[in-house]
N, C-alpha and C positions, 0 to 999 in steps of 0.2 A: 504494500500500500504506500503511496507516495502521495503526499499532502503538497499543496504548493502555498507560496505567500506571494500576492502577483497583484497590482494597479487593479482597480474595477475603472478603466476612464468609459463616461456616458458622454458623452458629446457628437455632436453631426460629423465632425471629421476623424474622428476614432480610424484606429489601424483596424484595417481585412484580416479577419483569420483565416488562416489556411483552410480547405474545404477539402471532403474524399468522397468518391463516388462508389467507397465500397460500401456495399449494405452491410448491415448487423439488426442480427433477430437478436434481442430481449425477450425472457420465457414469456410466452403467454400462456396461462392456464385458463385448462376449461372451465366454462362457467356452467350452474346451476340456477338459473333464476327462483326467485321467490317473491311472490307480490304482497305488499304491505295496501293502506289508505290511511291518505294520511285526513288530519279534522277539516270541518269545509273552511271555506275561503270566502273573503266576500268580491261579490262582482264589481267590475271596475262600472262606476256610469257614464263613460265615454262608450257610443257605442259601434266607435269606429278602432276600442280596444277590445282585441278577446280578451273571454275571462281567463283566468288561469287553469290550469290542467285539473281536474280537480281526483286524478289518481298519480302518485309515483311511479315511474320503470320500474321493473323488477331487476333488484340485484343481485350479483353473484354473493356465494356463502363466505364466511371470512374467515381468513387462512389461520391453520394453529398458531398458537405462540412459539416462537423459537428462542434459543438461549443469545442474547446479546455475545456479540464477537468481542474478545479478550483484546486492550490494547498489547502490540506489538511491543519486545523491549527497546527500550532507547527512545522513545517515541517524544518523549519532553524536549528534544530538542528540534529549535526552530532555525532558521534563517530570515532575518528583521527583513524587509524591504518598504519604504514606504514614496510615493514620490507624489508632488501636486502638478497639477498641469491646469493652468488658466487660459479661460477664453471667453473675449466679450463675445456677448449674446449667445453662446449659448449653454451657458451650464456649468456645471462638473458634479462628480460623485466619487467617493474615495471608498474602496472598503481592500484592508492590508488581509492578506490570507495567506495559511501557514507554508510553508515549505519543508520537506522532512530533508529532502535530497540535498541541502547544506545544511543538517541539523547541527552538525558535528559545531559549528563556530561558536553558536551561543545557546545556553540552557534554557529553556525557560518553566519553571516552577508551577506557572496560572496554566497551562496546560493539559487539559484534560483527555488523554488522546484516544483515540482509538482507531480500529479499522479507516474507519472512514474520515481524516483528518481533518478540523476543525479550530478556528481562530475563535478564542476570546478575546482580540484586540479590534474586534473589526468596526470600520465606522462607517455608516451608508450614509449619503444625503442625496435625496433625489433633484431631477435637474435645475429646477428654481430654488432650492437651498430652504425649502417650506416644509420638509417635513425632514427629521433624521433620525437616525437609532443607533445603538451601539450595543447590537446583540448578543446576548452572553454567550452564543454559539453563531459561526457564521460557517455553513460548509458548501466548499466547490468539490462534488465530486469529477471523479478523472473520469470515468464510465458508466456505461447503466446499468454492470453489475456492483458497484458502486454505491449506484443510486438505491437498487432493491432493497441491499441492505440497509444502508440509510434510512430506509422511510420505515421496514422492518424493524429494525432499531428504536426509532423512534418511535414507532407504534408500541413496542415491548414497554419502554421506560416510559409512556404519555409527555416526551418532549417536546416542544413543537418546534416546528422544520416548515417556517413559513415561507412558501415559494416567493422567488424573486426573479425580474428578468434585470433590464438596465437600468431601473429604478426611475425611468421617464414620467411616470405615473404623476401629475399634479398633487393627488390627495395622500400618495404615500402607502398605496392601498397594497406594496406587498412585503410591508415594516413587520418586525416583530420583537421588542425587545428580547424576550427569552429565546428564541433561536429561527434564523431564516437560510435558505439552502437556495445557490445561484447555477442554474446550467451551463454559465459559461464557456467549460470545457466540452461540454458534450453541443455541441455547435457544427457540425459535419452536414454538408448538403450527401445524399447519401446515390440517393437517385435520381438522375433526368429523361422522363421517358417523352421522350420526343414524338413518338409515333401516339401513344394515349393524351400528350400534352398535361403531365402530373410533374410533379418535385416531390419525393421524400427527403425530410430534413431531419434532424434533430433538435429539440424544441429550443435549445441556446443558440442556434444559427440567429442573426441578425438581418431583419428586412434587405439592410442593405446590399449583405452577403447574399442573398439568396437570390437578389435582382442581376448581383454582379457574374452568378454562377450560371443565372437562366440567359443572362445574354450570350454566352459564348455556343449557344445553342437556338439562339435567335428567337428566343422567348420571353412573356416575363408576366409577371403578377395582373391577374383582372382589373385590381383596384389597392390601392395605399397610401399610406398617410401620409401629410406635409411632411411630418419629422420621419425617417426610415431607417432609426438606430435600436427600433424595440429588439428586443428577442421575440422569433415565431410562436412561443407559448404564451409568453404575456400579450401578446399581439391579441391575440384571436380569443383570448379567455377574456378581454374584456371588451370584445365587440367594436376594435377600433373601426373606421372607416377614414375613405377619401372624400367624395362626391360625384355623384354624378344619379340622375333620376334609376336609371335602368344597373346600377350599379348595388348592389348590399354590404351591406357591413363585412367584415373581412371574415367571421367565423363563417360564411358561406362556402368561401371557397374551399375548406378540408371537406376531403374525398376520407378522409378515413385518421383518425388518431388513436397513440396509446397513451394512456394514464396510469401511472402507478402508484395507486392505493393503499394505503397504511392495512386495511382489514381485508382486503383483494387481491393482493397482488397487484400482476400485470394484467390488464383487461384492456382489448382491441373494439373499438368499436367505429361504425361506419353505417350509412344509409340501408345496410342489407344485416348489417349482424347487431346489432340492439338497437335496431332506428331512435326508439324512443327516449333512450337513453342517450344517445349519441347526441341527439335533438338539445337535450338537457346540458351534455357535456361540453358543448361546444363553447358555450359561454357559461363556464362555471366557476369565473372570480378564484383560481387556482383553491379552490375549497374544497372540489370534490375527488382531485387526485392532482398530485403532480403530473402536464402535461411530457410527456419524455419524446416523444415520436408523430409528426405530421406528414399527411400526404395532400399537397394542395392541388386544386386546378388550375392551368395557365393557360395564356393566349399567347400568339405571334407576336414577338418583338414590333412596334410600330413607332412613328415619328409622330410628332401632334402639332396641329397649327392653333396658336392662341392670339387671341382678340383680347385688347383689355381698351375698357373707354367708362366714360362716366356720365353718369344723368343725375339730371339734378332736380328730379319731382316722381312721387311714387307713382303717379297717374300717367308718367312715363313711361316707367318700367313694367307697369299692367299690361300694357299695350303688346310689348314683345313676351313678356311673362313666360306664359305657356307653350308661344313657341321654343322659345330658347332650351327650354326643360325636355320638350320633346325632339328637340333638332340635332344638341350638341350633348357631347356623350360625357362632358364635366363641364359644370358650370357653379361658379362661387360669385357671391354678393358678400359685398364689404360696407355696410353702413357706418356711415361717419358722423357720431354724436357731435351736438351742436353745431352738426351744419347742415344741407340743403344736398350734399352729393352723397351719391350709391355706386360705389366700383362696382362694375361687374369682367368679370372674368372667365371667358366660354371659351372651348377648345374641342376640335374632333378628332379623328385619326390624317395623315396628310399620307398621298402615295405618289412618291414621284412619277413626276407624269402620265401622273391621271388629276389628282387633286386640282382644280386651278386655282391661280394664286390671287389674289383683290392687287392691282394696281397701285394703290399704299402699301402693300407691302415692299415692293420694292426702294421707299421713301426713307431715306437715310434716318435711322431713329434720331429724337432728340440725346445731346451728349451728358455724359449723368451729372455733369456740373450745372448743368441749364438746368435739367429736373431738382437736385439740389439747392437750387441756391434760395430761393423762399425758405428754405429749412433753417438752413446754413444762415443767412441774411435774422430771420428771427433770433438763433441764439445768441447771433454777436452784438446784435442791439441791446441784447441784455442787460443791466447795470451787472448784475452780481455772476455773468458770466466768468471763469476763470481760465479761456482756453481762448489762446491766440489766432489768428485768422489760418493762420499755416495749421496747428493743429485739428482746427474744423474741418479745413481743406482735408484732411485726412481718416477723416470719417465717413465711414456710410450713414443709408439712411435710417435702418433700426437703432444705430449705435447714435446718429443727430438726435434721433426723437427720446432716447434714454436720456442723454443731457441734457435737454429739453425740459423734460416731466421732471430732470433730478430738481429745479432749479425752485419748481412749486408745484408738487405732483398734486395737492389736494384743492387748489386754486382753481376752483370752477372758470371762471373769466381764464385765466392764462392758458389750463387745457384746451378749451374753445381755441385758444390764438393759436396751440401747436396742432391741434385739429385740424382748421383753416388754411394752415401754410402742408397739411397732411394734403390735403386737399386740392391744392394748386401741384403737390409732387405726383399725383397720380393722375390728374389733367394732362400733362406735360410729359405722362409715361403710356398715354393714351397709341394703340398701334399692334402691329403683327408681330410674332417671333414663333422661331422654328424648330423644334428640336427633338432630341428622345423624351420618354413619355417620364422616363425616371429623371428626368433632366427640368422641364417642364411643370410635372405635379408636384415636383417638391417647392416647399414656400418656406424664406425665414420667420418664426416667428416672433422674433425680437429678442430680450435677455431675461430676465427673472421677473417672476411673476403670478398674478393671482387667478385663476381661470374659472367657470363656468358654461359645461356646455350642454344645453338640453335638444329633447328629441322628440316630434312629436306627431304624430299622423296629418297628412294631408287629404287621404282621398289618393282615387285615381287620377293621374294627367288627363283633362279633356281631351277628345278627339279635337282638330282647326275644323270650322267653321261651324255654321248650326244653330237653332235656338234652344237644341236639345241642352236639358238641365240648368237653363238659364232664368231668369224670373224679372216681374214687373215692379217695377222700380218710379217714385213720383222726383219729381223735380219743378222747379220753377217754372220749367215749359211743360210740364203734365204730366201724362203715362207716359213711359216708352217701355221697352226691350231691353234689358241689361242680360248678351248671351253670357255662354259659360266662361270666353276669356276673360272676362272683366267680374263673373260672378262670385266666382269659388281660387279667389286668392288670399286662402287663410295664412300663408305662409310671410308674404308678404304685409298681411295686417299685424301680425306679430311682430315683424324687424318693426314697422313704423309705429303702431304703440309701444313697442320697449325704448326706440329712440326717442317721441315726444315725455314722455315719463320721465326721461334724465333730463330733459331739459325743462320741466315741469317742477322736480325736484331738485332741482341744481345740482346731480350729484356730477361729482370730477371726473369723468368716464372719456380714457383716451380709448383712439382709436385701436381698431375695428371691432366694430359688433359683425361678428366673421356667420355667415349663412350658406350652408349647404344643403345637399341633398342626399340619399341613399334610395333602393327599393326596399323593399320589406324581408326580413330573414325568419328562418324556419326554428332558428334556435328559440327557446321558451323565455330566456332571460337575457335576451339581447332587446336594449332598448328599440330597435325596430322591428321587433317581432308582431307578427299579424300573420292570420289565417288567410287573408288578401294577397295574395301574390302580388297582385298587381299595385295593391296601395304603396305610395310613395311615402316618406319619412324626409322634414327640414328638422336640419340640427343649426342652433343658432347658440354662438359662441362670445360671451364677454370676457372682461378682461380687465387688469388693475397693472402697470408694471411695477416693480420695486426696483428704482434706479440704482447703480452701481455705488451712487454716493451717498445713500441716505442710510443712517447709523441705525441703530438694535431698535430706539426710539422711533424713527423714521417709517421704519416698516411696519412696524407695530399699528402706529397711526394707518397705514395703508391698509394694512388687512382688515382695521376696524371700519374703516370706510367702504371697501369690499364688500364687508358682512352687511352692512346697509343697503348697499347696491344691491344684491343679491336678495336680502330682504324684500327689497321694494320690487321685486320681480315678484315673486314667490302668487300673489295672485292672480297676473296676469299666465304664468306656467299653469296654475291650477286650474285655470279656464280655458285652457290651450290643451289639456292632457300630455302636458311636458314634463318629461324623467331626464334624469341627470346622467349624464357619461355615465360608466362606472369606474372610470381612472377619474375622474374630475367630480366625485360627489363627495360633500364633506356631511361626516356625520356632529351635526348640530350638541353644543353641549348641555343645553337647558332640555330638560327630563320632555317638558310638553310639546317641542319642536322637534326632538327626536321619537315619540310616540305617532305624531302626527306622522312624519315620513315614511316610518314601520308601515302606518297602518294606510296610506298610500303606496308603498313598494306589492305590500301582500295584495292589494286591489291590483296593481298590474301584472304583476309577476307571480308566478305557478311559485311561490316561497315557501308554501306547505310540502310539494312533494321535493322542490329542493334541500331542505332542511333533512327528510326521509330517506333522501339518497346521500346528503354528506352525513348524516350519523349512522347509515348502512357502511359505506367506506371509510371513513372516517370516525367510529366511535367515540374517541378520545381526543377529538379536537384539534390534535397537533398540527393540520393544516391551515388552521383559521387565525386570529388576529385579534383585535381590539376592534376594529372595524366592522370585521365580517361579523360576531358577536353582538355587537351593537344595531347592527342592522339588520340583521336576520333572531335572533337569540328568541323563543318564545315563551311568552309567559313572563317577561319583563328579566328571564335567567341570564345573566350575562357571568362570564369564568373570569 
């Protein structure tokens, strides 16, 4: 057994690990199903939400106890290593992990070793530096027989072995002070089937990696997210997505995964061998087994032509609305609080010659000092600016707009003024660009910071033209016609009530109120889950930054303003049937706002037979959290 002590760096430019396209079987043992029912649930009143499942999958029996593995001798000794690596906008996260294969240089005592090597020094911070832990166990196993034992282990002693991928997570959701477990190591693209159009991974591979492997075979992921340094199992266990109408959430795309079970084992499942379960598994908040092994779907490598331009009235963007949803295969809105402008950002597949090109594109882009300089020109007028003209020249624009907000992030009026000058940078960035799609989808999102992003059913996209579903509507000039384009833009009435609201309540709200889309997913506890194939899902994104230069004080103040902001949403979500990410949900610390949430999660979400299935596989908790606990726990029991 060989323990390592090795950098955890989370960042967008992190080093590629090496990839092997040889496969490796992990035992899977046969299963026995058994079906349980779990108490009823109550129905959700949106009734564009199904209710929840209201039986469990049946799960397999759970494996005997085995005798805990004996640490090896010599084992107390480590190898230190620890190293920081900084980078504006975007992040960092450190956790030191042991190394046995230089144990020999220095002892260490706090060591508690065993088989499966393990740091008690480890410190995780996730990438906005808002949530952190210092686990009294952190383990990277080397392999998945490794891992078996580990979670074996851990199920024998009730330790917990809180999964973790790159800790991207906004709310911190795979923290554990008494012990968390990272697949790092086990990150191998395994297979590329070219001819089925699948990738088998290992659940530590990172989006990036997996895009970088599927290119060389002229392939690549259906749908992904801005940021593309998750690991494949945190990825898909909390339902990230990209955008796009006819696009779903990312747990769609596994064709089949393994999980490895504290009270199961190894158990495979897929569309054809426990659907139901599978169903359940595929978004299950790393609670109902450690993800270890995925097989996804992919498409042909493509190029994408993007359109980015700006309108400046809602009554605008009605107009094109629902073409756009239905024409282009990603499309993102960008509302910009305390102003009058809406980025929008559409993109389709581009095939050299066939595709044709719009005649502006050929038109020399604006030069990024042109699009800068409103930004730029703003903070140097500053009185209490402390950065020289030549040092701004040397800025971009997430990194302008952090010194920007550093200067008086909670200054309703002064946000307005770096809004505004936001505003004239993407006027001025108005225009065509061409590129790979992994090139293309990906978006900065700036540097540290506080997030919120909910999800919430639309309906189906109208068919173009028609009076079909459309209704009569009075105005000044009388009756008329208002068809379905102009009827059924609830998506759109939520971006523009959340913006008039901040500026109704003068809260400091920089930009973007970020808006996207998905289709609907099969999984039970993916926030776009629907019986609807065809219903559509907007996710609409806010947002608080915590400048680089604002002190322990500083931020504090920011997250308190957050909490208001997010507050002052909370009824418009609730009349919206809006659910929160589940990397980006914070569980509320006052007893009656976390009661409330509970008892909205159980109205949307099947949380009775998921509860049924993590105490089937998981008996003893040791997968779960403070979180998961908190928001799932019944009966008000939290461990």
């Amino acid at each position: 057994m060989r323990g390592q002590q090795q950098l955890l760096l989370l960042r967008r430019a992190s080093l590629r690990t090496s990839t092997s396209t040889r496969p490796r079987q992990p035992l899977v043992r046969r299963r026995h199903p058994f079906s349980t029912t779990p108490p009823t649930t109550t129905t959700p009143s949106n009734p564009a939400i199904p209710p929840p499942a209201a039986e469990a999958p049946p799960l397999p029996p759970p494996l005997p106890d085995v005798p805990v593995v004996a640490p090896p001798p010599g084992s107390s000794h480590l190898y230190k290593a620890a190293a920081v690596v900084f980078g504006i906008g975007t992040g960092y996260a450190i956790a030191n992990v042991t190394d046995q294969s230089l144990g020999f240089l220095w002892p260490n005592p706090n060591r508690d070793a065993t088989a499966r090597g393990f740091s008690t020094e480890a410190s995780v911070t996730n990438w906005s530096a808002t949530h952190a832990v210092e686990p009294k166990k952190y383990y990277e196993p080397n392999d998945m027989e490794e891992l078996e034992l580990l979670v074996r282990d851990a199920h024998a002693k009730g330790q917990r072995i809180r999964p973790v991928g790159t800790a991207l997570s906004p709310n911190g959701l795979g923290m554990d002070k008494d012990g968390m477990v990272c697949l790092s190591h086990l990150d191998k693209v395994l297979e590329v089937d070219t001819k089925a159009q699948t990738v088998t991974v290992q659940a530590g591979a990172r989006v990036s990696q997996v895009l970088e492997a599927l290119g060389k075979h002229r392939l690549t992921l259906q749908n992904f997210s801005s940021v593309q340094e998750q690991q494949l199992g945190g990825w898909t266990q909390v339902a990230a997505h990209g955008t796009g109408a006819s696009l779903p959430t990312v747990e769609e795309q596994i064709v089949r995964m393994k999980l490895v079970t504290p009270a199961s084992g190894v158990i495979e499942l897929s569309e054809t061998q426990d659907p139901e379960l599978f169903s359940l598994a595929k978004v299950g908040l790393g609670a109902l087994g450690i993800v270890s092994e995925l097989t996804l779907k992919c498409i042909p490598q493509h190029e994408l032509l993007e359109k980015t331009y700006v309108v400046n009235s809602v009554k605008e963007l009605k107009k094109d609305h629902h073409r756009l949803l239905r024409e282009y295969r990603h499309v993102r809105y960008m509302w910009l609080p305390h102003t009058d402008s809406i980025v929008v950002v559409i993109s389709n597949p581009y095939q050299e010659g066939v595709t044709p090109l719009p005649p502006s594109f050929h038109t020399p882009p604006t030069p990024e000092a042109t699009k800068l300089a409103p930004v730029r020109s703003l903070l140097l007028s500053h009185p209490n600016c402390r950065l020289s003209a030549t040092d701004a020249a040397a800025l971009g624009f997430t990194e302008l707009r952090d010194a920007l907000l550093d200067i008086a992030p909670l200054d309703p009026r002064w946000v307005g003024r770096v809004n505004a000058a936001e505003a004239k940078y993407w006027k001025a960035s108005e225009g065509y660009r061409k590129g790979g799609s992994t090139e293309i989808l990906g978006f900065d999102c700036g540097g540290q910071q506080r997030v919120l992003e909910v999800a919430f059913p639309i309906g189906r996209i109208p068919e173009e033209g028609g009076k079909e579903g459309g209704r009569m509507t009075a105005g000044w000039w009388g009756w008329g016609w208002k068809g379905k384009e102009e009827a059924e833009t609830k998506d759109l009435e939520f971006g523009d009530r959340l913006r008039r609201m901040i500026r109704e309540k003068n809260l400091p709200a920089p930009c973007p109120i970020e808006q996207r889309w998905t289709a609907s997913s099969s999984a039970g506890m993916s926030p776009a889950s629907s019986k609807d194939r065809e219903e559509v899902f907007s996710w609409v994104g806010v947002i608080m930054y915590l400048p680089p230069g604002q002190g322990e004080g500083g931020r504090e103040e920011i997250e308190k303003a957050f909490r208001r902001y997010v507050g002052e949403m909370e009824p418009l979500c609730e009349e919206f049937g809006a659910f929160p990410h589940w990397a980006k949900i914070e569980v509320p610390g006052e007893e009656g706002a976390r009661e409330r949430l509970k008892a909205r999660l159980a109205a949307r979400y099947p949380v009775a037979a998921f509860n049924i299935v993590r105490k089937g596989f998981d008996p003893k908790g040791v997968l779960g959290n403070e979180m998961v606990e908190r928001l799932f726990a019944e009966g008000g029991k939290e461990r």
